[in-house]
C-alpha positions in Angstrom: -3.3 -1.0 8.6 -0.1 0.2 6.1 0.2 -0.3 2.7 2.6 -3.1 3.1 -0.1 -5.5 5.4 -2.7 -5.2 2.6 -4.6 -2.1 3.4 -4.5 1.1 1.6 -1.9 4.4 1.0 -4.4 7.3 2.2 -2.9 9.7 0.3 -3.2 11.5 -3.2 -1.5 10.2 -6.2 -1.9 11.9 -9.9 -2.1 9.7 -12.5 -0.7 11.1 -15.9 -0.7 9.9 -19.8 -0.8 10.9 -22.7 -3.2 10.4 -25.7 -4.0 6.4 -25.8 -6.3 3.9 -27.2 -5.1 1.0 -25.6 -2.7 -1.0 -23.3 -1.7 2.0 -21.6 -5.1 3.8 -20.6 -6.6 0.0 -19.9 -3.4 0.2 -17.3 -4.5 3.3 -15.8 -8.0 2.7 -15.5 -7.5 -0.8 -13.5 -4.6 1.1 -11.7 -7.0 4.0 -10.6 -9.8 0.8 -9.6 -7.5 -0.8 -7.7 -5.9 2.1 -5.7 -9.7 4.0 -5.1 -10.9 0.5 -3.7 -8.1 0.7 -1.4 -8.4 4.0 0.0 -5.9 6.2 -2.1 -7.2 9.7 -3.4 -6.8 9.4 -7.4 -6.7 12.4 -9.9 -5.6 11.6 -13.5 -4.6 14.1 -15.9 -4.8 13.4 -19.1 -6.3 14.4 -22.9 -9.9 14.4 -22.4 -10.5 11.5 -24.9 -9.1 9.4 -22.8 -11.4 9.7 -19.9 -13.9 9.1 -22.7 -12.8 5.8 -23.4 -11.6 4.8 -20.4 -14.2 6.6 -18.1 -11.7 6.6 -15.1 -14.3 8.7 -13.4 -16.4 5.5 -13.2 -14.1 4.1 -11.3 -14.2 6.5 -8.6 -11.0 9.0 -10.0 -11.1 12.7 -10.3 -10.3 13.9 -13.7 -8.6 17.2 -15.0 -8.0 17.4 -18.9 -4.0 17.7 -19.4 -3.9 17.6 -23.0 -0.8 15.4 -24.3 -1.0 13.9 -27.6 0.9 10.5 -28.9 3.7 13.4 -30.6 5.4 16.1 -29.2 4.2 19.5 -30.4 4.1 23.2 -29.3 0.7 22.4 -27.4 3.3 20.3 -25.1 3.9 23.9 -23.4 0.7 24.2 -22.8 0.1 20.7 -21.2 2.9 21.6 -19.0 1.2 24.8 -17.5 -1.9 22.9 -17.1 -0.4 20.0 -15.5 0.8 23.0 -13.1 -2.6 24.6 -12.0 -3.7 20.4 -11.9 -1.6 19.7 -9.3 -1.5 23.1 -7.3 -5.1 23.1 -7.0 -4.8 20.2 -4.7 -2.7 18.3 -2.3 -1.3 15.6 -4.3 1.9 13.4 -2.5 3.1 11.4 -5.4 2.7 11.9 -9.4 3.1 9.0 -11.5 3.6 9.5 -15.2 3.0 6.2 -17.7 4.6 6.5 -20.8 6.9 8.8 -22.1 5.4 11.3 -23.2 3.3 11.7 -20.1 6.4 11.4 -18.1 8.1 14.3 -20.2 5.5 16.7 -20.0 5.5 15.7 -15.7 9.4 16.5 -15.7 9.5 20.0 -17.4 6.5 21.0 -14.7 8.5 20.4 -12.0 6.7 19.1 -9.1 7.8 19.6 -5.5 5.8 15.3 -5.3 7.8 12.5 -6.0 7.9 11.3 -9.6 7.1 7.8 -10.5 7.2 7.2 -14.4 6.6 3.7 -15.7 8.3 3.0 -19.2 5.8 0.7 -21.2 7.1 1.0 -24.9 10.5 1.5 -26.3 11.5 3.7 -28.4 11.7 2.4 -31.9 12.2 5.3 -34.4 15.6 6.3 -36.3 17.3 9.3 -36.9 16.6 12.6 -35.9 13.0 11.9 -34.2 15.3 8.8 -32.6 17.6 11.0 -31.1 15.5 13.4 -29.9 13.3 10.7 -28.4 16.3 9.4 -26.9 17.4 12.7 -24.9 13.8 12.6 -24.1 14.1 9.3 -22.6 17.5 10.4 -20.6 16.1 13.8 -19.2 13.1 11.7 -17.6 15.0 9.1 -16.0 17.1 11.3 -14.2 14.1 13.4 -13.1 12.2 10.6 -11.9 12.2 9.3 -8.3 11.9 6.0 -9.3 11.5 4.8 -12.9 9.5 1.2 -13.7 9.9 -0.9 -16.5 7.0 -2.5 -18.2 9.4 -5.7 -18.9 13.1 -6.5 -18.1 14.8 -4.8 -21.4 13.2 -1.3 -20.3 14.8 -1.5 -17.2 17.8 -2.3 -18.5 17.5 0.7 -21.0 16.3 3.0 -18.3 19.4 2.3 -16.0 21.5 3.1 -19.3 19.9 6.3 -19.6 21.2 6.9 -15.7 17.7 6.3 -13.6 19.2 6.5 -10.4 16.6 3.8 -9.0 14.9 1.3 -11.7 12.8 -1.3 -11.3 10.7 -4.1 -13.1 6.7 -3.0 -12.6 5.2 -6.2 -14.8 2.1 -4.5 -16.2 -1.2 -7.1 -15.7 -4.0 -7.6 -18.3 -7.2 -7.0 -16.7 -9.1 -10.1 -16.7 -11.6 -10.3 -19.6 -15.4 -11.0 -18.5 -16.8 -14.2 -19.7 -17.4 -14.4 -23.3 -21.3 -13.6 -24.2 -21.5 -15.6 -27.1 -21.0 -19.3 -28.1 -18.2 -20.0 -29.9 -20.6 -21.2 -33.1 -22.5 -17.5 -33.2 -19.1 -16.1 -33.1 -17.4 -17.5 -36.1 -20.8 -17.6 -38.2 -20.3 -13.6 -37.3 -16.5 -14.3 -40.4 -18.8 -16.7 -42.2 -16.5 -19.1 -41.2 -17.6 -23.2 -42.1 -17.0 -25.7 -40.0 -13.5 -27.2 -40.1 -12.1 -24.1 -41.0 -10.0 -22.0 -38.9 -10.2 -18.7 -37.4 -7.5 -16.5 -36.7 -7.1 -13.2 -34.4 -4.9 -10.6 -33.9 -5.7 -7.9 -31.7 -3.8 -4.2 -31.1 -3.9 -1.1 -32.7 -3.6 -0.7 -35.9 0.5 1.0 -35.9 3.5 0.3 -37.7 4.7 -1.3 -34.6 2.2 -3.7 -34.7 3.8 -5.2 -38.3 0.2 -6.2 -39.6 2.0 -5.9 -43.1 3.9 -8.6 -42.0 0.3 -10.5 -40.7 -1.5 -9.9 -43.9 1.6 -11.0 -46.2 1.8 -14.3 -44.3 -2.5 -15.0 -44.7 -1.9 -14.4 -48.3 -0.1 -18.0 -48.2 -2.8 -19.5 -46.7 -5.4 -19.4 -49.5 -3.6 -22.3 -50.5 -5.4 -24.3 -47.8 -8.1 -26.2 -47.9 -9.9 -24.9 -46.3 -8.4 -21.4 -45.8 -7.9 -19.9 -42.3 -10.4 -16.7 -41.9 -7.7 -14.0 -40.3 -9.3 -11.1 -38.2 -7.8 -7.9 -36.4 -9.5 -6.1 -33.8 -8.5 -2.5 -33.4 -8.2 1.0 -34.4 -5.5 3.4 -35.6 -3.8 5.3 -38.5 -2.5 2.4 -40.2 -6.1 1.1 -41.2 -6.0 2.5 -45.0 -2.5 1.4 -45.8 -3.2 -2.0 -44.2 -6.6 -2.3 -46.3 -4.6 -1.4 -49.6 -1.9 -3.7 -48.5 -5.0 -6.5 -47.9 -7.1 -6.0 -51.1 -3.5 -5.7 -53.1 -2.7 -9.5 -51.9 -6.0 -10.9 -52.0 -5.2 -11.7 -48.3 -7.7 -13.5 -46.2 -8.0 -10.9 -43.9 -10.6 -8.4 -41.8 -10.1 -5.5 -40.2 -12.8 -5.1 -38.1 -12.2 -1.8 -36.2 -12.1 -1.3 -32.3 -14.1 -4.1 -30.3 -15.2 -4.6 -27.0 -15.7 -8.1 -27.5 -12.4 -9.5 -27.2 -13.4 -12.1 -24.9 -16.1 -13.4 -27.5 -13.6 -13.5 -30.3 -10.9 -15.7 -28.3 -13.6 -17.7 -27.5 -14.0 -18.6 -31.1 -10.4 -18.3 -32.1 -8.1 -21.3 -33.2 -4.8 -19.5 -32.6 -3.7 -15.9 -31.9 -0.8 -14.4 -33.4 1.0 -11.3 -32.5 3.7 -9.9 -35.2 5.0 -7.0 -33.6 8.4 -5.4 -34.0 8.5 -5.0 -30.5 6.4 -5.4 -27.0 6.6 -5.2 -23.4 3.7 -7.6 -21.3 1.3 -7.2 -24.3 -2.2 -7.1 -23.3 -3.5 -9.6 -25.9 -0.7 -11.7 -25.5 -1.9 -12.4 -22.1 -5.2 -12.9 -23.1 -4.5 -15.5 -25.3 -3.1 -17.3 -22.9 -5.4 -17.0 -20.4 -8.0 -18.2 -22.5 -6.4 -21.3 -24.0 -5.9 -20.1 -27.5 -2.5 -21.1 -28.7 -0.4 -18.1 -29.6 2.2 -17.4 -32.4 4.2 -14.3 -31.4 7.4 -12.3 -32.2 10.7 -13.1 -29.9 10.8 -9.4 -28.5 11.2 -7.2 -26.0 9.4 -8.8 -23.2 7.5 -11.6 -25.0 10.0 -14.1 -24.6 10.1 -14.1 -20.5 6.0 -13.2 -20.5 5.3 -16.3 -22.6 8.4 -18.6 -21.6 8.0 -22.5 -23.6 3.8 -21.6 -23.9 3.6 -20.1 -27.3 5.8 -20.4 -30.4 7.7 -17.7 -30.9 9.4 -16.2 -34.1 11.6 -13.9 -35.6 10.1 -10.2 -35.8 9.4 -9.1 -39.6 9.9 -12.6 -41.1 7.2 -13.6 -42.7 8.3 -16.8 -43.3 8.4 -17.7 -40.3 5.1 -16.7 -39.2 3.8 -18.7 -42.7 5.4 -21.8 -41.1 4.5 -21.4 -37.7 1.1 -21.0 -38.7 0.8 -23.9 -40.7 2.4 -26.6 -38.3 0.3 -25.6 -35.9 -2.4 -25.8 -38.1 -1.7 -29.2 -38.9 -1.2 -30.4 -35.2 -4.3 -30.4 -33.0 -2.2 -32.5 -30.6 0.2 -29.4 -30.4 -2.7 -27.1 -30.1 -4.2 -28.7 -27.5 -0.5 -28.4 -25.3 0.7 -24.8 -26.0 -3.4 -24.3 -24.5 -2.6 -25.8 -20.9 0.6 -24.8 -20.9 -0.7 -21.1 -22.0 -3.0 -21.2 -18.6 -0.9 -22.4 -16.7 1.7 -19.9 -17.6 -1.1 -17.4 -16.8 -2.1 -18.4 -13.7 1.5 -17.6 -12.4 1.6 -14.4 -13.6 0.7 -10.8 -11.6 -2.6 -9.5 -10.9 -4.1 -6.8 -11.4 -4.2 -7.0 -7.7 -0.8 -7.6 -7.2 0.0 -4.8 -9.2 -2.0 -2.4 -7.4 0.0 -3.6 -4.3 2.9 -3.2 -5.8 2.2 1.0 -6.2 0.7 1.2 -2.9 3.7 0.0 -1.4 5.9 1.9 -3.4 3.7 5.4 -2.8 4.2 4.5 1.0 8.2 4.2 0.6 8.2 7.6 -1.1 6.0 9.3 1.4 5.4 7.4 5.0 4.0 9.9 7.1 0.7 9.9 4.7 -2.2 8.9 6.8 -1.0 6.2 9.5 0.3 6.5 13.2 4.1 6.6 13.5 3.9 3.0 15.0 2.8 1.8 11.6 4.4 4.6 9.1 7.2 2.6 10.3 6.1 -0.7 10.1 5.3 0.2 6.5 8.5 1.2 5.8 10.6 -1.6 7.5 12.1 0.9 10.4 11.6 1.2 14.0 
């Protein structure tokens, strides 16, 4: 059967990124899943804390340690060469780089395979790091066979930077398992009392993720009576200024590190709010939705057309904004309970991890037919004979 009827590509495609903690290498893993499941051959290549988090082994991938971390730096030279013996000590059809950083070190090794590299952030830093990101950004996309955007604006920028061939790859949240815990043992975890709210925010802890702008806003709400209990789930470097920033405002806010109990903590969330400067399809943000909780989050990047009319959205580092949007909702369960259904319903009409998986599989076929099948259906899968 081809890739395009619903069975598998039977060849070898190396998955690459770079150092991650989050969206990206929960991407790769379900990615990996999916295409094992159908038959592909999967190595990925990465820095070998990633396969510890993400234990893409587990799944059924190969793994060889291609050490790239979040920032370019001398080692990047290094993670080139071994990217090199990777793929040379196999036969491997396509590569497929996620992020840029993977995607840079995949384009100065120079494989003989097709390169696939999927954009999932943009590039938000000024000056001289800006512009070097930027010619970054411009060498891959003219390297790459086919670049993929994580959300409409990257493809947009990608095309810009002169991708000959770019296209929208939407990036699907893998579905959460049930929650394990009732909703009660949940919030007694944040001592919080009945009648009072409980907030969540969930991504790694980076400038990007504008919790300043989070924590500035909660310190409004001791006003209330009661007062919201705010939480944020995850890791990262900007846990000690965010601390200072919470103990300096009196904010009613907890970090509480990385979690694996996302699902519990929806289940016991009143709404979800997302502040960032900037996103793609972000993980939590679908979520949210999925699990009913109504969601405040930032108009940007690819929020607006993930979420369409089933969340409020607001200006990016206005904390105003996210004060007021906050408290109306607060103050309307009748508007809670809509932006809920119309949060799953927006979710249920979005891509699955299945349908991204497809998605690749087709693609890997177009780039290299003659992997596995008959003629007969090499062409089939291709749309020729």
């Amino acid at each position: 059967m081809s890739a395009r009827n619903g069975g598998g590509w039977p060849g070898t495609v190396a998955l690459l990124l770079a150092s991650s903690t989050g969206g990206v290498g929960q991407h790769v893993r379900s990615v990996a899943r999916g295409l094992v499941d159908g038959g592909t051959s999967v190595l990925v290549c990465g820095p070998a804390a990633v396969q510890e988090q993400f234990d893409f082994v587990g799944v059924g991938a190969r793994f060889t340690a291609v050490e790239i971390p979040a920032n370019p730096t001398p080692a990047d030279a290094r993670a080139v060469v071994a990217l090199r013996r990777a793929l040379a000590a196999e036969p491997v059809q396509v590569v497929h780089a996620h992020g840029l950083r993977a995607g840079l070190v995949a384009a100065l090794a120079g494989t003989s395979a097709p390169l696939v590299v999927t954009w999932h952030n943009a590039v938000l830093a000024g000056g001289l790091r800006g512009r070097l990101s930027t010619l970054a950004e411009r060498f891959v996309a003219r390297r790459a066979r086919v670049a993929l955007g994580a959300s409409s604006d990257l493809v947009d920028r990608i095309t810009a930077l002169g991708a000959t061939d770019a296209r929208l790859a939407p990036v699907a949240a893998p579905v959460l398992p049930a929650p394990r815990r009732r909703r009660s043992a949940v919030r007694a975890e944040f001592g919080v009392a009945a009648g009072q709210p409980l907030i969540l925010s969930v991504g790694r802890l980076h400038p990007q993720k504008r919790y300043d702008v989070l924590i500035d806003a909660a310190a409004r709400w001791r006003d209330r009576t009661p007062p919201p209990v705010v939480i944020v789930a995850g890791s990262g470097p900007a846990y000690l200024p965010l601390a200072a920033r919470i103990s300096a405002a009196r904010a009613p806010v907890t970090l509480l590190g990385h979690r694996t109990d996302v699902a519990d903590l929806l289940a016991g969330a009143d709404l979800a709010v997302v502040t960032s400067d900037w996103e793609a399809r972000q993980l939590f943000a679908q979520e949210a939705l999925r699990a009913g909780v109504p969601l405040v989050a930032t108009e940007v990047g690819g929020l607006p057309e993930l979420v369409g009319d089933a969340a409020v959205l607001v200006p990016p580092g206005d904390v105003d904004a996210v004060d007021r949007a906050v408290r109306t909702l607060l103050d309307d369960e009748s508007r809670r309970t809509d932006l809920a259904r119309r949060g799953t319903d927006r979710a249920a009409g979005w891509p699955t991890e299945a349908d991204t998986v497809a998605a690749l599989t087709a693609l890997y076929a177009d780039l290299v037919p003659d992997v596995g099948p008959t003629a007969p259906e090499a062409d089939a899968a291709t749309g020729r004979g």
